[in-house]
C-alpha positions as semicolon CSV with decimal commas, in nm:
position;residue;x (nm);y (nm);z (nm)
1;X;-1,217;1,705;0,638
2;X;-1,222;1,543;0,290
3;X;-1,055;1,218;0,264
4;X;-0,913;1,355;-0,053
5;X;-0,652;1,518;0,165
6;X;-0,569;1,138;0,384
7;X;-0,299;0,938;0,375
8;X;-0,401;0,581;0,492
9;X;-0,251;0,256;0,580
10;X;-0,346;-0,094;0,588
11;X;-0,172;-0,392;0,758
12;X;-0,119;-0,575;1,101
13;X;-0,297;-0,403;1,362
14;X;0,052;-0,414;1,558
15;X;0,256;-0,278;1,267
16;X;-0,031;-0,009;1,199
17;X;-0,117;0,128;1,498
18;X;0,143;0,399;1,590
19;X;0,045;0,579;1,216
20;X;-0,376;0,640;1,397
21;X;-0,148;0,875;1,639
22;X;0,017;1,062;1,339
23;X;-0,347;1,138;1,180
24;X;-0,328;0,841;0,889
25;X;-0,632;0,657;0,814
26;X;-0,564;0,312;0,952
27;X;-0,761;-0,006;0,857
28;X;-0,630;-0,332;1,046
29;X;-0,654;-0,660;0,838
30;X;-0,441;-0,957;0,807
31;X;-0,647;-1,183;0,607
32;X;-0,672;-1,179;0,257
33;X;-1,045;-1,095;0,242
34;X;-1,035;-0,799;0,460
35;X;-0,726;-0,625;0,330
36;X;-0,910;-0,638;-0,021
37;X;-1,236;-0,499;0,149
38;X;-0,986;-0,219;0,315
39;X;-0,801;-0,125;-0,007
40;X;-1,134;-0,126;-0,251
41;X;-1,294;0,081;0,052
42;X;-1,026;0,350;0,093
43;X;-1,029;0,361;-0,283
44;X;-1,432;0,412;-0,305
45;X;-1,319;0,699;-0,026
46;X;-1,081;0,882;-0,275
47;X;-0,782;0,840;0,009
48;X;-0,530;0,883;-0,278
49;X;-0,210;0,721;-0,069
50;X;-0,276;0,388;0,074
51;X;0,032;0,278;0,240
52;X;0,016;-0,121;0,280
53;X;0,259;-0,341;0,484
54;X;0,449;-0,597;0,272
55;X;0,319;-0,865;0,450
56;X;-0,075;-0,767;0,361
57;X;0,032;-0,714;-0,028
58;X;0,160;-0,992;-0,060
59;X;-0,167;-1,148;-0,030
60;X;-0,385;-0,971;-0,280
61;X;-0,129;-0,864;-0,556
62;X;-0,412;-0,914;-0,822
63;X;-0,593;-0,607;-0,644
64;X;-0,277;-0,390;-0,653
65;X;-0,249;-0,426;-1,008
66;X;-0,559;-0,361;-1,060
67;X;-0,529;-0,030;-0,975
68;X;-0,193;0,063;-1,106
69;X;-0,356;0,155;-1,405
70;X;-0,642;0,373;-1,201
71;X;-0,542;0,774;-1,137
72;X;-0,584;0,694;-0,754
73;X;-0,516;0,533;-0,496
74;X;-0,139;0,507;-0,484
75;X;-0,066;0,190;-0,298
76;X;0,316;0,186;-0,151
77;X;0,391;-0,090;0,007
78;X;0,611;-0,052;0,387
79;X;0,763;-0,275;0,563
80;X;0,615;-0,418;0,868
81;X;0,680;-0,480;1,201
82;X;0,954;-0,788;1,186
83;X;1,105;-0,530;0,874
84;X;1,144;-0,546;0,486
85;X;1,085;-0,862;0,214
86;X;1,236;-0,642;-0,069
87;X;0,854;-0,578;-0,230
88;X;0,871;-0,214;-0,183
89;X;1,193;-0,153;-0,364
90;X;1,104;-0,427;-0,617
91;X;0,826;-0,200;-0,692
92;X;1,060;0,058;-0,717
93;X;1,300;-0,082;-0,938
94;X;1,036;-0,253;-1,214
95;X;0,891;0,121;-1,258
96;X;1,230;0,227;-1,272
97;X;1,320;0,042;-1,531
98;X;1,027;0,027;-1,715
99;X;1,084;0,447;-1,722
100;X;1,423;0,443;-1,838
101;X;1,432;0,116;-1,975
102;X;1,734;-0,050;-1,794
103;X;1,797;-0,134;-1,431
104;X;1,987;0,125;-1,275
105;X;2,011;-0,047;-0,916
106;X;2,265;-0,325;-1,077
């Protein structure tokens, strides 16, 4: 099966694991170095969803940007295992408003 058709995930091995069972493409990292090589390598694999924990974003946001302005990957970022720093929905909310041009989450 193409990888075109993958949804992947990168993050804490122990907030990652349970999405191998549900058929995601999982790649554990927790340093900054090997989330990058993770992210650029899913990306050279045409997996167009990578779904990143909050915690592994946080430390290469100069990589996410990067490819914000590429067709693919889409990188989400999820929550992790000890739960949510607000990155995903403040995500949400800058496209949001940079859409519709106000913030409608006030």
């Amino acid at each position: 099966m193409s990888n075109k058709n993958k949804l992947s995930v990168v993050g804490e091995r122990d907030s990652v694991m349970i999405f191998k069972a549900l058929g995601f493409i999982t790649r554990y990292a927790d340093k900054k170095d090997e989330i990058e090589k993770a992210v650029k390598q899913l990306a050279r694999d045409e997996v167009p969803v990578i779904y990143i924990t909050e915690s592994a974003a946080e430390k290469i946001p100069e990589t996410i940007a990067h490819f914000k302005s590429e067709p693919y990957p889409a990188i989400i970022p999820i929550p992790d295992k000890s739960g949510s720093k607000g990155l995903g929905m403040k995500g949400i909310r800058a496209n949001v408003e940079k859409a519709v041009g106000t913030d409608i989450f006030e």
